[in-house]
C-alpha positions as CSV (number, residue, x, y, z in Angstrom):
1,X,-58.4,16.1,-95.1
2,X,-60.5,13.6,-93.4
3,X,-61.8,10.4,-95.2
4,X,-64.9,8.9,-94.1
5,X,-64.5,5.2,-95.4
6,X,-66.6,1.8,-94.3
7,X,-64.9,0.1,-91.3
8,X,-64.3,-3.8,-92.0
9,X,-64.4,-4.5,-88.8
10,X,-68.7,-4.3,-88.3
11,X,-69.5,-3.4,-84.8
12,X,-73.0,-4.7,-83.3
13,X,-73.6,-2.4,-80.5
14,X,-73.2,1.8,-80.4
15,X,-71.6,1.8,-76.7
16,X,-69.0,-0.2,-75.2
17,X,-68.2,1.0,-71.5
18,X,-65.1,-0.6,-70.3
19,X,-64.5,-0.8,-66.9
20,X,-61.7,-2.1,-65.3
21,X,-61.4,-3.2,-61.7
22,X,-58.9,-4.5,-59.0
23,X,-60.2,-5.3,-55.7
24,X,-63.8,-3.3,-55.9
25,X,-66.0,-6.0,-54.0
26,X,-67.6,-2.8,-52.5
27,X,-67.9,-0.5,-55.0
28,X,-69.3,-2.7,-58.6
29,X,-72.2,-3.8,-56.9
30,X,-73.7,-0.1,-56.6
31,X,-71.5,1.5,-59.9
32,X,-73.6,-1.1,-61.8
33,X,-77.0,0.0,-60.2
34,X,-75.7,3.6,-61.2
35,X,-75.1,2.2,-64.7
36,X,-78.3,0.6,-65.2
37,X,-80.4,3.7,-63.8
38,X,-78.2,6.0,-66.8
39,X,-78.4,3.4,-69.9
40,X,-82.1,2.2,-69.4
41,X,-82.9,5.7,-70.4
42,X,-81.0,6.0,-73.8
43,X,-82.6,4.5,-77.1
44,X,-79.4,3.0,-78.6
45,X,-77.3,-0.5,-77.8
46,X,-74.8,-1.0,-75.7
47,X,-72.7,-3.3,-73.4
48,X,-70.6,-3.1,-69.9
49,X,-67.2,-4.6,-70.0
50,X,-65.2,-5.6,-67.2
51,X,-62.4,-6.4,-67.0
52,X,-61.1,-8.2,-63.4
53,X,-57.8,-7.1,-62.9
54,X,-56.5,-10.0,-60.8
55,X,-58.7,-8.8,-57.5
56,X,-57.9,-11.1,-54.8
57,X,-61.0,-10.0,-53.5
58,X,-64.6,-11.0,-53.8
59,X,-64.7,-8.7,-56.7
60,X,-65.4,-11.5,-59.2
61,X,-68.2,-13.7,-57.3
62,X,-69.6,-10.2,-57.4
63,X,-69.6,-9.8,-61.5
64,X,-70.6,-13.5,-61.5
65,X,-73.9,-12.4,-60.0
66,X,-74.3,-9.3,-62.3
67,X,-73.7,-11.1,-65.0
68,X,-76.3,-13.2,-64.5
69,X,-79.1,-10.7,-64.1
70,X,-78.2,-8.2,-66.8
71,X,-77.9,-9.6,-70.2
72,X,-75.5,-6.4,-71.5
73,X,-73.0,-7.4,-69.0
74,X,-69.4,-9.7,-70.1
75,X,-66.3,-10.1,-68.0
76,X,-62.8,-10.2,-68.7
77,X,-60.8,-12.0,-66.3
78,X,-56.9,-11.6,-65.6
79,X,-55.3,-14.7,-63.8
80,X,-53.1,-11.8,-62.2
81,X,-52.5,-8.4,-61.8
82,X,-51.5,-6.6,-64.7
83,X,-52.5,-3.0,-64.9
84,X,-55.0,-0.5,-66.0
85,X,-53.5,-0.4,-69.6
86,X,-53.5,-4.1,-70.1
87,X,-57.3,-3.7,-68.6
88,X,-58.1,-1.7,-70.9
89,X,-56.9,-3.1,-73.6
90,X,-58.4,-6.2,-73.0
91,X,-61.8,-4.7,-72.5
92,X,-61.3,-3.0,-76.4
93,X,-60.3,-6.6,-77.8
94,X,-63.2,-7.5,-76.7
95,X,-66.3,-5.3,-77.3
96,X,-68.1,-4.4,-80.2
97,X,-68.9,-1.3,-79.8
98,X,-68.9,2.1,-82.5
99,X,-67.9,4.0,-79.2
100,X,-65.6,3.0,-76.3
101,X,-66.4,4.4,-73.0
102,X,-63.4,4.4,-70.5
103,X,-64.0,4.6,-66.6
104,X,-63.6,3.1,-63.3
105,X,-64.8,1.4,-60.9
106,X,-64.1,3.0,-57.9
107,X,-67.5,5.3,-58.1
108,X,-65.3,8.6,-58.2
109,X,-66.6,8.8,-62.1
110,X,-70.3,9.2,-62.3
111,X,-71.9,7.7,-64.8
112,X,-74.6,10.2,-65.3
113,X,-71.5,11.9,-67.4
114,X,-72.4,8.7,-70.4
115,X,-74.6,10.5,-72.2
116,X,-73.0,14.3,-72.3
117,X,-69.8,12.6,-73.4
118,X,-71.7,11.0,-76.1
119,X,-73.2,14.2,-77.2
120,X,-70.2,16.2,-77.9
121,X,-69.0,13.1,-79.7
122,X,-71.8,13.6,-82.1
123,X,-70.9,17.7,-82.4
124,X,-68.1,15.8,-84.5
125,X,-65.0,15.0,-81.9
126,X,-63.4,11.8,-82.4
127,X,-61.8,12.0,-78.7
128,X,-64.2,13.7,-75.6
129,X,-61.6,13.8,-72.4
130,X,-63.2,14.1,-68.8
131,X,-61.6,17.0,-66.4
132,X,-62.2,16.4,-62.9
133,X,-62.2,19.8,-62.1
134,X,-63.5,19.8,-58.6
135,X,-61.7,16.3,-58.0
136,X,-61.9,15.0,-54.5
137,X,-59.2,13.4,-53.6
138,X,-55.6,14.1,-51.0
139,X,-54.5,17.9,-52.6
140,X,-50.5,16.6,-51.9
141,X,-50.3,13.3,-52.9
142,X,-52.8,12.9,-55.4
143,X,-53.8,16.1,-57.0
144,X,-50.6,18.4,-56.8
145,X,-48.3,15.6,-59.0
146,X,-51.5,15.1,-61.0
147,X,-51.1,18.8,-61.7
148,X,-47.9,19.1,-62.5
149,X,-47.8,15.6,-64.7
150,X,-50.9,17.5,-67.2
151,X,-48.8,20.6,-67.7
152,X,-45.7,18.5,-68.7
153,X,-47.9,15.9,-70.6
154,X,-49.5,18.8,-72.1
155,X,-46.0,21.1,-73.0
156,X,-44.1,17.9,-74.4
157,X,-47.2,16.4,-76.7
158,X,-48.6,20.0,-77.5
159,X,-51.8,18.3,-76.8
160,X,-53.4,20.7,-74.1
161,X,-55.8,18.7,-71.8
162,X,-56.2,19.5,-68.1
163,X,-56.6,15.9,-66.9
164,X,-54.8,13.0,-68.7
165,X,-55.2,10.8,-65.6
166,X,-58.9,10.9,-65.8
167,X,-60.1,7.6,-66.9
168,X,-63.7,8.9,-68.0
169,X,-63.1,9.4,-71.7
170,X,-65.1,8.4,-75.0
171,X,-63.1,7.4,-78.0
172,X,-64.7,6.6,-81.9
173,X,-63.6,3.1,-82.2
174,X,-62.4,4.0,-85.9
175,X,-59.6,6.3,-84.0
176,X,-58.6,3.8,-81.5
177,X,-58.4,0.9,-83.2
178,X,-54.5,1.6,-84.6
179,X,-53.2,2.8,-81.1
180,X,-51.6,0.0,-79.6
181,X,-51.3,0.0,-75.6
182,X,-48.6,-1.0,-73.6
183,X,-46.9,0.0,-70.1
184,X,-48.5,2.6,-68.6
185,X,-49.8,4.2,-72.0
186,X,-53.6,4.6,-71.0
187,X,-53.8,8.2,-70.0
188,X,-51.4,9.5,-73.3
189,X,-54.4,8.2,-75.5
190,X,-55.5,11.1,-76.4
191,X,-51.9,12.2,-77.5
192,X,-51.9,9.2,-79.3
193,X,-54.9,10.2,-81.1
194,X,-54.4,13.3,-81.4
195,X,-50.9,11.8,-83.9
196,X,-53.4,9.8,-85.9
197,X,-55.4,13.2,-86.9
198,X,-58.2,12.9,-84.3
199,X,-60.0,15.6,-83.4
200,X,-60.1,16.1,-79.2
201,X,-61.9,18.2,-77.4
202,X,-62.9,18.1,-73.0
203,X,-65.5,18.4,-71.0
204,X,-66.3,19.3,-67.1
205,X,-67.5,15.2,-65.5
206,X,-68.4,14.4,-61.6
207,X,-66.1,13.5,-59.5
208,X,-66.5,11.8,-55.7
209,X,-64.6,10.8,-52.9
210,X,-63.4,7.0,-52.8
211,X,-66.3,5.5,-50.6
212,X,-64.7,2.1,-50.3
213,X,-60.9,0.2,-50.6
214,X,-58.3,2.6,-51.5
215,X,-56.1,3.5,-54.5
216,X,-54.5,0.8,-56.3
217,X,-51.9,4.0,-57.9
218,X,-49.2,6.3,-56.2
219,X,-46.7,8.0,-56.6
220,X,-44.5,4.8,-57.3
221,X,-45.8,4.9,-61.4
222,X,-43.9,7.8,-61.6
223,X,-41.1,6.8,-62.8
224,X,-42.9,4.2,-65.4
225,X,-44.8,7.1,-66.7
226,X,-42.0,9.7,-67.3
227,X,-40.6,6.4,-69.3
228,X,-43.6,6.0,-71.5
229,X,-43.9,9.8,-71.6
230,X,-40.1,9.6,-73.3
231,X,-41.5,6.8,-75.9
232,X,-44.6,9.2,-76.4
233,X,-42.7,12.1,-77.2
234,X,-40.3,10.0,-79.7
235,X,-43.3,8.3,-81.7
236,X,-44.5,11.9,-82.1
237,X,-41.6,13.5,-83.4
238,X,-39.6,10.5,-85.0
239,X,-42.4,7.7,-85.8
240,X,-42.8,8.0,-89.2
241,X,-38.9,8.6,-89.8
242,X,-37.4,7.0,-87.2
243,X,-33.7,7.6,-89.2
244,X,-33.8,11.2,-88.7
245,X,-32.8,10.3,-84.8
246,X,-30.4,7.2,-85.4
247,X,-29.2,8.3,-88.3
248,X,-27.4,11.6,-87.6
249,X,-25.7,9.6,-84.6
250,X,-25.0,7.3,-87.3
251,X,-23.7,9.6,-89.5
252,X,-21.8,11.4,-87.0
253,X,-20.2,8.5,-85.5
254,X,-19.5,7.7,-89.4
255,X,-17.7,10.7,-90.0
256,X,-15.7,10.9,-86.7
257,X,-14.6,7.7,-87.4
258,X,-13.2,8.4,-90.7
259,X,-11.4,11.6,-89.4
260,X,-9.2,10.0,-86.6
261,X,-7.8,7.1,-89.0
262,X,-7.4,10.0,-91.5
263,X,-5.5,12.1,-89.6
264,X,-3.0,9.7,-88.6
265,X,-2.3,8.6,-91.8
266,X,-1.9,12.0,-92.9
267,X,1.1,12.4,-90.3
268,X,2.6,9.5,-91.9
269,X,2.4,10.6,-95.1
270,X,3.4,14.1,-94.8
271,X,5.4,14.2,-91.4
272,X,5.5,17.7,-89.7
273,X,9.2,19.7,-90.7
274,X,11.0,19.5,-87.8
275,X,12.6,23.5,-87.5
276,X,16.2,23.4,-85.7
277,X,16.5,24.9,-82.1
278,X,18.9,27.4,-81.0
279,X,20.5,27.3,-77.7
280,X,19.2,29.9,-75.8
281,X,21.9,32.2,-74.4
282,X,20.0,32.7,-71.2
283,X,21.4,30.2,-69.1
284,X,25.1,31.2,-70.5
285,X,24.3,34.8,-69.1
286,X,23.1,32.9,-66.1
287,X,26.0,30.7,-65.3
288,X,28.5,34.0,-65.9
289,X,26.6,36.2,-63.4
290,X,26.8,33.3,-60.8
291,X,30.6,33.0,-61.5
292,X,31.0,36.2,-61.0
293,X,29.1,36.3,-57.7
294,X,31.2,33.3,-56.6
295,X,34.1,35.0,-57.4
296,X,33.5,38.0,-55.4
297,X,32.5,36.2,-52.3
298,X,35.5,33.9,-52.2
299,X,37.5,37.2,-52.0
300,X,39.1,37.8,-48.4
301,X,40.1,41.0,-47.1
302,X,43.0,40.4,-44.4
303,X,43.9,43.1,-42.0
């Protein structure tokens, strides 16, 4: 049963898109103009978050300048690199918007996907996941392990998405507001969600081929993310009863412990009867046959 109560926490503006970016000098200059062209169109508030990842580029002179020119625009800067989680986490503390918009800034997501993410949200979704079904990127390095990573996701969380990694995603800030993000957590959101009650649903988004830099992610998160993947499926299963999996070790360990001091002082108490042992007459029979044999072979015939 869903409960539609007044949020404390007033939000001014309908859209928040959060972007964050490490080392994009090339690309935010034209992912903004793409912005601007898609949200000048729509009759409701919003604002563009991003957040600076620690670029050691010129990837914040650049946001300086766009900042300055469009009043919709705020930065979040990181003094180093910490990660697209932390990004986006930071880009959430700080907006005020009803709806968080997830993407980044590489210009593979295409913002012209805004506003049909924002309509299914309004068919009644809390969650709208992109799929990057025609995704252009390396087929063995990037989108083979991307593959296989949904369907495990997907089996393990019994939340069936074809695309976790895709960072295109809208979220009702009443859902995401209780999901706290850490590690490599940002593309189990909607798993997260999904434990809260949310209601999740996809859609097809654009997809293009990196124009400038390269990818800031291998394969080399892959062991961070099967980690973060073990404390997803945990939460799910033992969150809200977190004895049910400490305390049968507990309890097990309790009772074995119990039973060895028990058993020995059982033995001392009652002692096992100790049943006499009879000789066995094998080696007797044994000892006469080889006599015998003795015998007979010490016995010379003289001519």
């Amino acid at each position: 049963m869903k409960r539609f109560t007044k949020s404390d926490d007033v939000r001014s503006k309908y859209v928040s898109i959060i972007i964050p970016v490490y080392n994009e000098e090339k690309n935010v200059p034209l992912l903004h103009e793409r912005i601007q062209q898609v949200m000048e169109k729509q009759q409701f508030s919003y604002e563009i978050i991003y957040v600076d990842d620690g670029s050691e580029d010129a990837t914040f002179v650049q946001l300086k300048r766009i900042v300055m020119l469009d009043e919709h625009v705020q930065i979040v800067r990181f003094r180093r690199n910490f990660g697209q989680t932390a990004a986006i986490a930071a880009g959430v503390a700080n907006s005020s918007g009803e709806i968080l918009i997830f993407m980044d800034g590489d210009l593979q997501n295409d913002p012209v996907d805004i506003p049909r993410l924002l309509a299914k949200l309004d068919e009644g979704y809390d969650v709208v996941s992109g799929w990057r079904k025609n995704r252009q990127d390396a087929r063995f390095s990037r989108k083979l392990p991307s593959m296989l990573a949904n369907k495990l996701i997907s089996s393990l969380t019994g939340i069936h998405l074809h695309d976790y990694g895709c960072t295109l995603k809208a979220y009702r800030y009443e859902v995401f507001k209780h999901i706290r993000l850490y590690g490599e957590m940002h593309r189990f959101i909607p798993a997260y969600a999904a434990l809260a009650g949310a209601s999740i649903t996809e859609i097809e988004v654009t997809h293009h081929a990196r124009q400038f830099g390269k990818s800031k992610y291998g394969i080399s998160r892959t062991g961070r993310v099967l980690l973060d993947l073990i404390t997803l499926k945990f939460l799910g299963s033992f969150g809200t009863k977190p004895l049910y999996a400490f305390g049968m070790l507990g309890l097990s360990s309790l009772l074995l412990s119990m039973a060895i001091p028990g058993y020995a002082l059982s033995r001392r108490i009652f002692p096992p009867r100790i049943r006499p042992q009879h000789a066995s007459l094998l080696p007797t029979r044994l000892e006469v046959l080889s006599e015998r044999r003795h015998t007979s072979s010490s016995v010379q015939i003289h001519p």
